[in-house]
Structure formats: structure tokens, C-alpha cells
HTML snippet that shows the backbone in 3Dmol.js (N, CA, C, O; Angstrom):
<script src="https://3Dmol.org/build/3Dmol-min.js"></script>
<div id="view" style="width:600px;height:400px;position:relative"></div>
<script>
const pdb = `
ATOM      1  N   UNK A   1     -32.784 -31.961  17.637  1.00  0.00           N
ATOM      2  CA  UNK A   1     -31.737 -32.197  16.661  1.00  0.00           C
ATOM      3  C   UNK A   1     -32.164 -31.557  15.339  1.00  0.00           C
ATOM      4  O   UNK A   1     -33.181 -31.983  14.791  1.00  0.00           O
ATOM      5  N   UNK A   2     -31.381 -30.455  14.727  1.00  0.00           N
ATOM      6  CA  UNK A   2     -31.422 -30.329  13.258  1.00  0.00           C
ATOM      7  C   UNK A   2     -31.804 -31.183  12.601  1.00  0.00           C
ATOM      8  O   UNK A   2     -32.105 -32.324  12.952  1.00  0.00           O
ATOM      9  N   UNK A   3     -31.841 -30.576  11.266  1.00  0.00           N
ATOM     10  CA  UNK A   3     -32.432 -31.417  10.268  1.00  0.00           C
ATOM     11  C   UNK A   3     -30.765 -32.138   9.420  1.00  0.00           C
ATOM     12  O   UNK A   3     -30.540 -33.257   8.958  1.00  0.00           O
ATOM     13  N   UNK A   4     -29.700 -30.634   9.544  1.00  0.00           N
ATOM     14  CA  UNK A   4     -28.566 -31.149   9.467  1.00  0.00           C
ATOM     15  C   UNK A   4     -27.756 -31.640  10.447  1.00  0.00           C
ATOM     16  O   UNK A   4     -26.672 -31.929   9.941  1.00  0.00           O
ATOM     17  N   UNK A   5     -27.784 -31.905  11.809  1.00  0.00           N
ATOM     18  CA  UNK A   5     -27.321 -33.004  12.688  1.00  0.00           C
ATOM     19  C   UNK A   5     -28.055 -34.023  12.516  1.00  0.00           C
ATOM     20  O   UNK A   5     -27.212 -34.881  12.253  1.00  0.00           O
ATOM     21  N   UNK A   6     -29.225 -34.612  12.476  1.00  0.00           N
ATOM     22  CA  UNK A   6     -29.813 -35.719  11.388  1.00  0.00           C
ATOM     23  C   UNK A   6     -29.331 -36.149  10.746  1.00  0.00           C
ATOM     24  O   UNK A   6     -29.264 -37.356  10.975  1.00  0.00           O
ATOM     25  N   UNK A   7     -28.780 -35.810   9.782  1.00  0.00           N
ATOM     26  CA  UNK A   7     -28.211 -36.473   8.654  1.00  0.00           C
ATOM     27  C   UNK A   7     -27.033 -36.336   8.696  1.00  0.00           C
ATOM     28  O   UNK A   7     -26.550 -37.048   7.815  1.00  0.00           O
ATOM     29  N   UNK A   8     -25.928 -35.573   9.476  1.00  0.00           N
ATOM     30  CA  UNK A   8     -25.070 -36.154   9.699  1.00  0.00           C
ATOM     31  C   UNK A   8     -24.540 -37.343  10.440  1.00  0.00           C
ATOM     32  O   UNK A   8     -23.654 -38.145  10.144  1.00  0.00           O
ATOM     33  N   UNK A   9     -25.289 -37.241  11.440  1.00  0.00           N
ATOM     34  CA  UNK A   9     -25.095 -38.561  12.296  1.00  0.00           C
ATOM     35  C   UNK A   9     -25.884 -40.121  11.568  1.00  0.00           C
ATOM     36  O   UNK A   9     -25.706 -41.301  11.873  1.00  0.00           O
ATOM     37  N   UNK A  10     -26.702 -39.541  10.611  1.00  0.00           N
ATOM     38  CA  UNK A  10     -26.853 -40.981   9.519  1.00  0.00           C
ATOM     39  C   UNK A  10     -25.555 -40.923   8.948  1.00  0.00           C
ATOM     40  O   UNK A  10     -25.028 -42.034   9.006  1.00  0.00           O
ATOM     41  N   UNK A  11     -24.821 -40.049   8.409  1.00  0.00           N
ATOM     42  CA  UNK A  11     -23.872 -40.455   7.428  1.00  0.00           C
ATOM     43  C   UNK A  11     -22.855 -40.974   8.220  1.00  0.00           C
ATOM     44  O   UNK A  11     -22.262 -41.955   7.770  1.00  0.00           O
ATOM     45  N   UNK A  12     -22.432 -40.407   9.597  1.00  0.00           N
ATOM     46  CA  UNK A  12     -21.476 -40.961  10.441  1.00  0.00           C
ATOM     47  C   UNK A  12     -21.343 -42.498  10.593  1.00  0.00           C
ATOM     48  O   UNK A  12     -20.294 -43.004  10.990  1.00  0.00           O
ATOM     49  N   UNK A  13     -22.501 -43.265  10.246  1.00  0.00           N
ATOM     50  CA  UNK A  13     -22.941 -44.877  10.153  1.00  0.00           C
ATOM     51  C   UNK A  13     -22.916 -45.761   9.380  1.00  0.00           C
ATOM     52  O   UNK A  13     -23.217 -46.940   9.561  1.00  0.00           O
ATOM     53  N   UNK A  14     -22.382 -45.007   8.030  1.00  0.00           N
ATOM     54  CA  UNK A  14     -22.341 -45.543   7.099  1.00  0.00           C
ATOM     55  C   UNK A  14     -21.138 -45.906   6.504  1.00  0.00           C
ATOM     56  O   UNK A  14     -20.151 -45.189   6.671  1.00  0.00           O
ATOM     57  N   UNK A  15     -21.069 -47.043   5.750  1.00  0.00           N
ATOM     58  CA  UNK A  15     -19.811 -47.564   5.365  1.00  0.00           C
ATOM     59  C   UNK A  15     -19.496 -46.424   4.328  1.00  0.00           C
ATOM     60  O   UNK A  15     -20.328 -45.797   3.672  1.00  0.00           O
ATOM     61  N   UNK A  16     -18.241 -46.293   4.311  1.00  0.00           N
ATOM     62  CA  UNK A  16     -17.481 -45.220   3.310  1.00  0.00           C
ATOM     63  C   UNK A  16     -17.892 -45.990   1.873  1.00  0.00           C
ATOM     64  O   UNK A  16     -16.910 -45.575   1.258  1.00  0.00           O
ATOM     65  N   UNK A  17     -18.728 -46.938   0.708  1.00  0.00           N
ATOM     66  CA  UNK A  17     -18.589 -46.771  -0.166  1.00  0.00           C
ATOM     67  C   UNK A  17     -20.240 -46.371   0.067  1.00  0.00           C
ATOM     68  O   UNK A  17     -20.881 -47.034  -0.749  1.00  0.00           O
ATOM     69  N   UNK A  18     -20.958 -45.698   0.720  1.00  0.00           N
ATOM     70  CA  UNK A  18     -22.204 -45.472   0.874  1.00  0.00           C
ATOM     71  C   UNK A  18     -22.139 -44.568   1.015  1.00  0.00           C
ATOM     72  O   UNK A  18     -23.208 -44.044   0.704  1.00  0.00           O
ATOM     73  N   UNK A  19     -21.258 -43.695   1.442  1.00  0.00           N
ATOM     74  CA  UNK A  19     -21.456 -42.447   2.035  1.00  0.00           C
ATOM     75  C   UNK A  19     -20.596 -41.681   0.300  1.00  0.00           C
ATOM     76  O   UNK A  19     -20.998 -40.641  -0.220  1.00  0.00           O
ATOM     77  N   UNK A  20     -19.493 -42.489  -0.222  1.00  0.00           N
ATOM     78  CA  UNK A  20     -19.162 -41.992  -1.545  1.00  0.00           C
ATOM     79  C   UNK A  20     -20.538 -41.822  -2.475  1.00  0.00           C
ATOM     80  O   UNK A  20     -20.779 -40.773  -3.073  1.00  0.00           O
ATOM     81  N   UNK A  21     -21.311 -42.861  -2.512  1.00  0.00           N
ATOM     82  CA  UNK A  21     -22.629 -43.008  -3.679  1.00  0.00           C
ATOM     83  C   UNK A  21     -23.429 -41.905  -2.958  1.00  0.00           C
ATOM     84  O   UNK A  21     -24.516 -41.686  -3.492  1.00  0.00           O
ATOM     85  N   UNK A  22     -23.117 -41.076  -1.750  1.00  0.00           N
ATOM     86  CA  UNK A  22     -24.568 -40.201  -1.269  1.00  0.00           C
ATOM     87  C   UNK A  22     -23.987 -38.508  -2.037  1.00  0.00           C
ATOM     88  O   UNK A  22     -24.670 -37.490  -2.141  1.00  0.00           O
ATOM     89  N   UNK A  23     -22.400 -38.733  -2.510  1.00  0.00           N
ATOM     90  CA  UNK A  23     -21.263 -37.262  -2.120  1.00  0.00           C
ATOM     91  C   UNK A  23     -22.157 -37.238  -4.154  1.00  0.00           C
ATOM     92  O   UNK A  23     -22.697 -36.310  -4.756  1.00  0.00           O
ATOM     93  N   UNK A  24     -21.936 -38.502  -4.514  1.00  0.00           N
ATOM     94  CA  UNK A  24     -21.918 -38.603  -5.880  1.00  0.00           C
ATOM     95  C   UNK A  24     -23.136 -38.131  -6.632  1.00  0.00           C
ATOM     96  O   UNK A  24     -23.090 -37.454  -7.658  1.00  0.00           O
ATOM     97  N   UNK A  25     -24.381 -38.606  -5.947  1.00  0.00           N
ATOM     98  CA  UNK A  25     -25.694 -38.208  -5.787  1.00  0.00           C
ATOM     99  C   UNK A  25     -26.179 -36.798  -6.167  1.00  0.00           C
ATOM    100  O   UNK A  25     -26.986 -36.229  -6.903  1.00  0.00           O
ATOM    101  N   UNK A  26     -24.852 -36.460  -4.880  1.00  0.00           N
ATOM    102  CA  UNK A  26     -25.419 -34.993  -4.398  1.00  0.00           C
ATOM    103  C   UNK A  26     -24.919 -33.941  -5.377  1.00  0.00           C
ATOM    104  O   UNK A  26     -25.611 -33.055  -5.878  1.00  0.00           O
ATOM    105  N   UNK A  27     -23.450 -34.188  -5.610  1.00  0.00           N
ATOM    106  CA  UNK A  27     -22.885 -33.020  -6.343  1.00  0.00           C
ATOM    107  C   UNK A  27     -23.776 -33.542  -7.809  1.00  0.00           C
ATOM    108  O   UNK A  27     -23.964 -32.517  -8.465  1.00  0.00           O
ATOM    109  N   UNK A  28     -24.218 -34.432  -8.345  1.00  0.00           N
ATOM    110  CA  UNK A  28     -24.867 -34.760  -9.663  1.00  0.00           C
ATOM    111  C   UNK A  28     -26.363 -34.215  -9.892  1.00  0.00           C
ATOM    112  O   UNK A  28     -26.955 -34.173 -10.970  1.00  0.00           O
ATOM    113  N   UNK A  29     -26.973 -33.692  -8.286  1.00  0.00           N
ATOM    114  CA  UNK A  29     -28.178 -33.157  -8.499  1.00  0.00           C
ATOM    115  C   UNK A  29     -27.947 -31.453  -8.687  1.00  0.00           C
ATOM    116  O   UNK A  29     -28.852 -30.659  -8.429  1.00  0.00           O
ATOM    117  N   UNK A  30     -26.751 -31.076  -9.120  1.00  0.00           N
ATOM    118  CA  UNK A  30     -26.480 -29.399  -9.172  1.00  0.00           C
ATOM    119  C   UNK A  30     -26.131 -29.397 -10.341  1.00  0.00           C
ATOM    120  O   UNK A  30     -25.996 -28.324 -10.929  1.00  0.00           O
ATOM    121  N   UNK A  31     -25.898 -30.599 -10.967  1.00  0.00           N
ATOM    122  CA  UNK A  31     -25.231 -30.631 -12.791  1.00  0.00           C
ATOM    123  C   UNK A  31     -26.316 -30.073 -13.542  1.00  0.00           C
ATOM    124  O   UNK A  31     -27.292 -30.218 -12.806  1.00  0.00           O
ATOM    125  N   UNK A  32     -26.676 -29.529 -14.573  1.00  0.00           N
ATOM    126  CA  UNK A  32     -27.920 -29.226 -15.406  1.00  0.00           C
ATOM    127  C   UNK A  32     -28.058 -30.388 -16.030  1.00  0.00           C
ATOM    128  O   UNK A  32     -29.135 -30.977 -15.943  1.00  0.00           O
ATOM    129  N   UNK A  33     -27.013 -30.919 -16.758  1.00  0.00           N
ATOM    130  CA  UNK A  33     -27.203 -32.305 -17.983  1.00  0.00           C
ATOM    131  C   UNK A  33     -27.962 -32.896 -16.966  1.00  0.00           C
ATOM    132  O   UNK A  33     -29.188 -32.822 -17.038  1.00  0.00           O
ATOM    133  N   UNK A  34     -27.207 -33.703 -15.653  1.00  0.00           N
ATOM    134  CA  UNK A  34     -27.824 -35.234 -15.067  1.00  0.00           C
ATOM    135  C   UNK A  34     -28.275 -34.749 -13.919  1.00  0.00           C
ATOM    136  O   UNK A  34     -28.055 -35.524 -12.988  1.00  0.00           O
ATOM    137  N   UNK A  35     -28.952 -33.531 -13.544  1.00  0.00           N
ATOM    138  CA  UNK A  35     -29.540 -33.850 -12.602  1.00  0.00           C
ATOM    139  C   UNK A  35     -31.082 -34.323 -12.678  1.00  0.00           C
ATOM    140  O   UNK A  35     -31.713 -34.112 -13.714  1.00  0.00           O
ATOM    141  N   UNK A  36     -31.803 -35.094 -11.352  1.00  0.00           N
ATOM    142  CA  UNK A  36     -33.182 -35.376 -12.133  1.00  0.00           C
ATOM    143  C   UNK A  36     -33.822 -34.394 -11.936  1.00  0.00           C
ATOM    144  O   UNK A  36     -34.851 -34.825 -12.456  1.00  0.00           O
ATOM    145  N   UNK A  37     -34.128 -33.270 -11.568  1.00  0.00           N
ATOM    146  CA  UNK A  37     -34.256 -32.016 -11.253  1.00  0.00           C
ATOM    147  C   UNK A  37     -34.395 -31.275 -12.268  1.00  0.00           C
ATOM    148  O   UNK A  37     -33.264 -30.926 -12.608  1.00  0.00           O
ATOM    149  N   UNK A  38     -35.328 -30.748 -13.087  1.00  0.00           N
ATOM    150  CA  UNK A  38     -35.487 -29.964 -14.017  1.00  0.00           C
ATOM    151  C   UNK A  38     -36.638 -28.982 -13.785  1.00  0.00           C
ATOM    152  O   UNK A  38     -37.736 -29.197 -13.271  1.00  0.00           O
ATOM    153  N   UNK A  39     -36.071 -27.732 -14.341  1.00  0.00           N
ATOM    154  CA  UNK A  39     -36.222 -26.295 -13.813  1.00  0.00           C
ATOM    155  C   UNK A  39     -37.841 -26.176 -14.259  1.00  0.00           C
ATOM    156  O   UNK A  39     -37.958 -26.381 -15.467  1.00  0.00           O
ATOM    157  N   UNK A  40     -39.204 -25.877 -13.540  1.00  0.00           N
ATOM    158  CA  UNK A  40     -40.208 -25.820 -13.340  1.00  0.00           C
ATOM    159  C   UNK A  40     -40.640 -24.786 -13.920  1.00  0.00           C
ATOM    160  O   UNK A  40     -39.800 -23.923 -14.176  1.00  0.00           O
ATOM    161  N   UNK A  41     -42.140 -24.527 -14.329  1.00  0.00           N
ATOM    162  CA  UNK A  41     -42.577 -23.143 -15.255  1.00  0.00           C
ATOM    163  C   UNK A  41     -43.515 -22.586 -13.872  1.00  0.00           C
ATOM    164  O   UNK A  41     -43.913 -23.175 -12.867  1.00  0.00           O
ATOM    165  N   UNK A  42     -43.611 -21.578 -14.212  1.00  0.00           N
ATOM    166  CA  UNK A  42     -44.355 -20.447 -13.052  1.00  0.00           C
ATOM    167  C   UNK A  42     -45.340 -20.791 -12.755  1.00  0.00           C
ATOM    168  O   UNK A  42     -45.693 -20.688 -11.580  1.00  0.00           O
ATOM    169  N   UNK A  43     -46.519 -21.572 -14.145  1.00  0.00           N
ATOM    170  CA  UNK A  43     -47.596 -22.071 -13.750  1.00  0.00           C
ATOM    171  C   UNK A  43     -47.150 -23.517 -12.944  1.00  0.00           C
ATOM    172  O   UNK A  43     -47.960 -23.596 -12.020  1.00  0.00           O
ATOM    173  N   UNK A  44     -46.258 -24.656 -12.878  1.00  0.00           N
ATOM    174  CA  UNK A  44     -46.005 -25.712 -12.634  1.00  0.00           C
ATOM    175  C   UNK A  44     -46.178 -25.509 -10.874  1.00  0.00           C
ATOM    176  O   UNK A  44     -46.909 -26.132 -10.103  1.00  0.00           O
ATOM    177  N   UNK A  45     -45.325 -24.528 -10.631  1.00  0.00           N
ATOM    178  CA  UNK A  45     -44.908 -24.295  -9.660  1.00  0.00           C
ATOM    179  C   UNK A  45     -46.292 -23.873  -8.908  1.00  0.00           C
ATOM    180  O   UNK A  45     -46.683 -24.379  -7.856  1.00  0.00           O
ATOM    181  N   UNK A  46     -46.984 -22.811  -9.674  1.00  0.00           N
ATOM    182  CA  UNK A  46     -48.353 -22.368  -8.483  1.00  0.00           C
ATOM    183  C   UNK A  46     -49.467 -23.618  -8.242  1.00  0.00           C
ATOM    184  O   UNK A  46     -50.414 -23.811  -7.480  1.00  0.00           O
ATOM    185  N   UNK A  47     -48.696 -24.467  -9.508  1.00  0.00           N
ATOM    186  CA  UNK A  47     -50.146 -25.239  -9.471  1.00  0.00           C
ATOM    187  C   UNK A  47     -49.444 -26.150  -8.132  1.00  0.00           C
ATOM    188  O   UNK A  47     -50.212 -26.006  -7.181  1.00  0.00           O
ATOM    189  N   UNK A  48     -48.586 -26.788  -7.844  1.00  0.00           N
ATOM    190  CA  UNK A  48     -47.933 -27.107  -6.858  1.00  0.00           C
ATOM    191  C   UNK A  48     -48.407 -27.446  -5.087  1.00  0.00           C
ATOM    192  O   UNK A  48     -48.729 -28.211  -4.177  1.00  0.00           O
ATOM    193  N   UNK A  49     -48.014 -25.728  -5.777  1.00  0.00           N
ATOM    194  CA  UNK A  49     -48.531 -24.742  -4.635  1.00  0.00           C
ATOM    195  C   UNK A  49     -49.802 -25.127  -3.910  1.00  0.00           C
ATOM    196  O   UNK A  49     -49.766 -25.719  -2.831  1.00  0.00           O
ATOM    197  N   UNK A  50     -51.244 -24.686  -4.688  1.00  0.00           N
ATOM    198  CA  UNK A  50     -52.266 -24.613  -4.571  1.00  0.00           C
ATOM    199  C   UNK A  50     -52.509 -26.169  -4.311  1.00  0.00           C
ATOM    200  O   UNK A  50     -53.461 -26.518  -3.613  1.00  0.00           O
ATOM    201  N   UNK A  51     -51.648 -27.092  -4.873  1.00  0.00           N
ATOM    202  CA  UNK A  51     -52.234 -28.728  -4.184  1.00  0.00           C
ATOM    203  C   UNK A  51     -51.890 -28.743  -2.632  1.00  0.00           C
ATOM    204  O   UNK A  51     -52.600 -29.152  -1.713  1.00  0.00           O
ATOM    205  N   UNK A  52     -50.405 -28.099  -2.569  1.00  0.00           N
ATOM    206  CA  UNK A  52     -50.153 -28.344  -1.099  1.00  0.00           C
ATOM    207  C   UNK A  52     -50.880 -27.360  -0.187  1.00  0.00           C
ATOM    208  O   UNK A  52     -50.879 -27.631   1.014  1.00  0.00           O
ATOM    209  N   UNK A  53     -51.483 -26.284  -0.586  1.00  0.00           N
ATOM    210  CA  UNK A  53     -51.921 -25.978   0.555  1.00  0.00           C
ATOM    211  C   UNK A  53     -53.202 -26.304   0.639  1.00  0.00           C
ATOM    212  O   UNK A  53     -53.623 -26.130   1.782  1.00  0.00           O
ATOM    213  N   UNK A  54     -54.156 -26.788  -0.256  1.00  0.00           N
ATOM    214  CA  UNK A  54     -55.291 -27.887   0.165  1.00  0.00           C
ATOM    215  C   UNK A  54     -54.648 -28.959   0.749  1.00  0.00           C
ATOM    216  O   UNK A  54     -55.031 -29.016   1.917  1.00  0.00           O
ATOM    217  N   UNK A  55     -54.091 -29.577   0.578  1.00  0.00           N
ATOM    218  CA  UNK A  55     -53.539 -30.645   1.764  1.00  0.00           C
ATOM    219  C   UNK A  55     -53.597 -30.127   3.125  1.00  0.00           C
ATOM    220  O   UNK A  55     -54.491 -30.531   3.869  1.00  0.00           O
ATOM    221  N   UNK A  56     -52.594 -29.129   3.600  1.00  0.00           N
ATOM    222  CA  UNK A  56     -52.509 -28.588   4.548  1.00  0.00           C
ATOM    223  C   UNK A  56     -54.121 -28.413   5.113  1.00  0.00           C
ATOM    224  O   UNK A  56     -54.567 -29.070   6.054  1.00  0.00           O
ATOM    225  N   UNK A  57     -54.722 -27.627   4.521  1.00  0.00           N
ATOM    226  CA  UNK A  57     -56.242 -27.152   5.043  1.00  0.00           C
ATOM    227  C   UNK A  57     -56.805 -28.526   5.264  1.00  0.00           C
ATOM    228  O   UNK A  57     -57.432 -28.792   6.289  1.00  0.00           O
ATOM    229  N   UNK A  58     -56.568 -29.472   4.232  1.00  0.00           N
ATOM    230  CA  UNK A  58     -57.676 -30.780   4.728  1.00  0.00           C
ATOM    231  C   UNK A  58     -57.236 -32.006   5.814  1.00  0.00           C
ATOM    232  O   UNK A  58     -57.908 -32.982   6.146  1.00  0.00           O
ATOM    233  N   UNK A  59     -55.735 -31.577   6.295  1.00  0.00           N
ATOM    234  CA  UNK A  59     -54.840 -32.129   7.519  1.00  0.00           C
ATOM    235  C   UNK A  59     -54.110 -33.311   6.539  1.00  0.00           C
ATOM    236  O   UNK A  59     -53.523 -34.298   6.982  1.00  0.00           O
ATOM    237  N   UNK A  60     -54.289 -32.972   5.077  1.00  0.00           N
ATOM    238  CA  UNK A  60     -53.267 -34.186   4.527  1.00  0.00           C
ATOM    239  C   UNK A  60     -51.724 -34.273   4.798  1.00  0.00           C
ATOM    240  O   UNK A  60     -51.005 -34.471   3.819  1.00  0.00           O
ATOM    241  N   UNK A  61     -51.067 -34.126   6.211  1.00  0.00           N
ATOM    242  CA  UNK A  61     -49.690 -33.662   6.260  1.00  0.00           C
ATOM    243  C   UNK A  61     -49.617 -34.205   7.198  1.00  0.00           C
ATOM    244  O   UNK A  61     -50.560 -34.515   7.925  1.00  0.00           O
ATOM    245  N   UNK A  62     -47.916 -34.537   7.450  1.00  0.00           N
ATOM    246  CA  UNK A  62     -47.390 -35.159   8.857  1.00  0.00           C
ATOM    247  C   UNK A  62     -46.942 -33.513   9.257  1.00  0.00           C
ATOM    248  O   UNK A  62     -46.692 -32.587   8.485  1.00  0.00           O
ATOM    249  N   UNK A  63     -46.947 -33.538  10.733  1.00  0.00           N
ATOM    250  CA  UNK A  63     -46.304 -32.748  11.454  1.00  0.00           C
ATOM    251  C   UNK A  63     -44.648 -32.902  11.051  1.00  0.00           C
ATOM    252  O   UNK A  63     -44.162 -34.029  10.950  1.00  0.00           O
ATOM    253  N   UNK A  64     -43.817 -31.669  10.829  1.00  0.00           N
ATOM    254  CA  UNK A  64     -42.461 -32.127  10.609  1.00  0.00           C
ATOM    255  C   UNK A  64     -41.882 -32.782  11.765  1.00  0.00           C
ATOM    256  O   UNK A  64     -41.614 -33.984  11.757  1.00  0.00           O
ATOM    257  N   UNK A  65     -41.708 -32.123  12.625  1.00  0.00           N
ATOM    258  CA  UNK A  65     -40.983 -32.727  14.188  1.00  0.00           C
ATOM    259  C   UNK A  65     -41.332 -34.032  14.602  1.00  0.00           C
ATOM    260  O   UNK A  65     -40.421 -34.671  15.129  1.00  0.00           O
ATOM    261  N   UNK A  66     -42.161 -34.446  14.518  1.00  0.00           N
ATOM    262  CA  UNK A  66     -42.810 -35.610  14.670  1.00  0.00           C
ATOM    263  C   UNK A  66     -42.288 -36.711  13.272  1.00  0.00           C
ATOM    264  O   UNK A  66     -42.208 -37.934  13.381  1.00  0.00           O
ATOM    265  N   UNK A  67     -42.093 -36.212  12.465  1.00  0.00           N
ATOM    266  CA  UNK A  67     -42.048 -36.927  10.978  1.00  0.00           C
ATOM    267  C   UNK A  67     -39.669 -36.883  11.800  1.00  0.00           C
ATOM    268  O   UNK A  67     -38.971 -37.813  12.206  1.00  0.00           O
ATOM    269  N   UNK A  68     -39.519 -36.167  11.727  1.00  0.00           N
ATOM    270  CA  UNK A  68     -37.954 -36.135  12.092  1.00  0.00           C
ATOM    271  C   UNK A  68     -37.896 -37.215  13.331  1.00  0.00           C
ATOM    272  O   UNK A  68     -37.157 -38.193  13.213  1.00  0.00           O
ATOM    273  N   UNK A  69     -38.731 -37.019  14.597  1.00  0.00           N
ATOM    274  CA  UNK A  69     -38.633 -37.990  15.337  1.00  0.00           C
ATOM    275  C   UNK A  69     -38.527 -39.710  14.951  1.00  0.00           C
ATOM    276  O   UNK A  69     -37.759 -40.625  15.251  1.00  0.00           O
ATOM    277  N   UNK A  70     -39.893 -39.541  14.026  1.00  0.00           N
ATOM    278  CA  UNK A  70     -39.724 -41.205  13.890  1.00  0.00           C
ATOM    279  C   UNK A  70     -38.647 -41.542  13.269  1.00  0.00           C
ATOM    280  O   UNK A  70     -38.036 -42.485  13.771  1.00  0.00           O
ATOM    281  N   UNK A  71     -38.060 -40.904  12.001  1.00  0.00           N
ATOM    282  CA  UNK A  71     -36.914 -41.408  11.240  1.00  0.00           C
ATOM    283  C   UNK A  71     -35.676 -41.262  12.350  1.00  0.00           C
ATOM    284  O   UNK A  71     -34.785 -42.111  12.307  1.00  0.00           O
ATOM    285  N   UNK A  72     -35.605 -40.090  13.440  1.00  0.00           N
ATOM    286  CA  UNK A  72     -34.190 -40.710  14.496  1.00  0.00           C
ATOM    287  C   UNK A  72     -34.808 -42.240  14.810  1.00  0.00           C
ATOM    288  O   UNK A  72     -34.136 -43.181  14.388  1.00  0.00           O
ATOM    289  N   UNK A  73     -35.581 -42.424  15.256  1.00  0.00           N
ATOM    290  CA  UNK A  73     -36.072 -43.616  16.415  1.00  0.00           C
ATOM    291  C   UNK A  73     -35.928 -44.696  15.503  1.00  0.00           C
ATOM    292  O   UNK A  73     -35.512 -45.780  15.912  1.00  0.00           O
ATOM    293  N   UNK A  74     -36.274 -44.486  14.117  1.00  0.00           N
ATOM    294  CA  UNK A  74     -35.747 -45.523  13.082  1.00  0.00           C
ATOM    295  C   UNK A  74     -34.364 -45.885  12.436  1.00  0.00           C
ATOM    296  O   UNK A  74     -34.107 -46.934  11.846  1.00  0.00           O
ATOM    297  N   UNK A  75     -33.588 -44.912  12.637  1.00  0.00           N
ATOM    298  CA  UNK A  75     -32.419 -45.255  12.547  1.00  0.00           C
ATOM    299  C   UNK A  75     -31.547 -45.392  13.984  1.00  0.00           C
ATOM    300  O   UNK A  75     -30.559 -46.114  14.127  1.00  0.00           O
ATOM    301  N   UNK A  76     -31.972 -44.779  14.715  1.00  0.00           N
ATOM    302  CA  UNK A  76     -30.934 -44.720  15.989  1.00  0.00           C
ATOM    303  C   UNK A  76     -29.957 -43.588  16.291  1.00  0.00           C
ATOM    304  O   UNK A  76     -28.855 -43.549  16.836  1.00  0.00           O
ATOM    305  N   UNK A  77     -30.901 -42.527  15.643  1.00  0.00           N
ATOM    306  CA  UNK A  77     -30.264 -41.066  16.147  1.00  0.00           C
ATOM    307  C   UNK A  77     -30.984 -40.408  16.794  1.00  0.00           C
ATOM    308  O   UNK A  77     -30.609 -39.314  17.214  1.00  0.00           O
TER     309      UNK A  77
END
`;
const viewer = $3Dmol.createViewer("view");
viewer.addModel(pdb, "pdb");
viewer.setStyle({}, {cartoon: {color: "spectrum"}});
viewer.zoomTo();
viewer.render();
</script>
């Protein structure tokens, strides 16, 4: 299953004023004023970088597929 059949079939489950607060969320994280999302500097970003891929090298990471599995098996998709 996708990562977007995933989450559609969560949203398919959800009561319509839940699935309004997810539409509201979403289009508000593309606003510049309110999104919480604010635009990163070149160094921000490498430094980032360079944490996650020491993670990676020292096995600090879930496998994705495995990380997607448990959340179906936790919701029931």
C-alpha cells in the first residue's frame, strides 16, 4: 500500500468534522503568514542533513516499510 492509499483509507474513517480540521491544517501549512513551517537557511538545512545521515550510519532509524506496516496494523488498514 502507498504511502497515499494509507492515508486515504485513514481519512475514509473519519468523521467529516475530522477530516474538515485535516483539509484546514493542510491548505494552512502552504500559507506563508500561518504556516508552522518556516523557510530554512542553507547552513540549517546541511546541518540537518549531516545529523541524519549519522543516524542512518549508527542504525538510529526505523526501516520505512516496516514503520508504514505498523501504523496500517494500528489503525486497521
Amino acid at each position: 500500500m502507498s504511502l497515499a492509499e494509507a492515508t486515504k483509507s485513514m481519512i475514509d474513517v473519519l468523521p467529516e468534522s475530522d477530516v474538515k480540521v485535516i483539509y484546514f491544517v493542510a491548505k494552512n501549512m502552504f500559507d506563508k503568514e500561518s504556516s508552522p513551517f518556516k523557510a530554512l537557511t542553507r547552513e540549517q538545512i546541511l546541518g540537518d542533513l549531516a545529523i541524519s545521515r549519522r543516524q542512518v550510519e549508527n542504525g538510529e532509524c526505523d526501516d520505512f516499510d516496516e514503520f508504514m506496516d505498523k501504523i496500517g496494523a494500528d489503525y486497521g488498514i
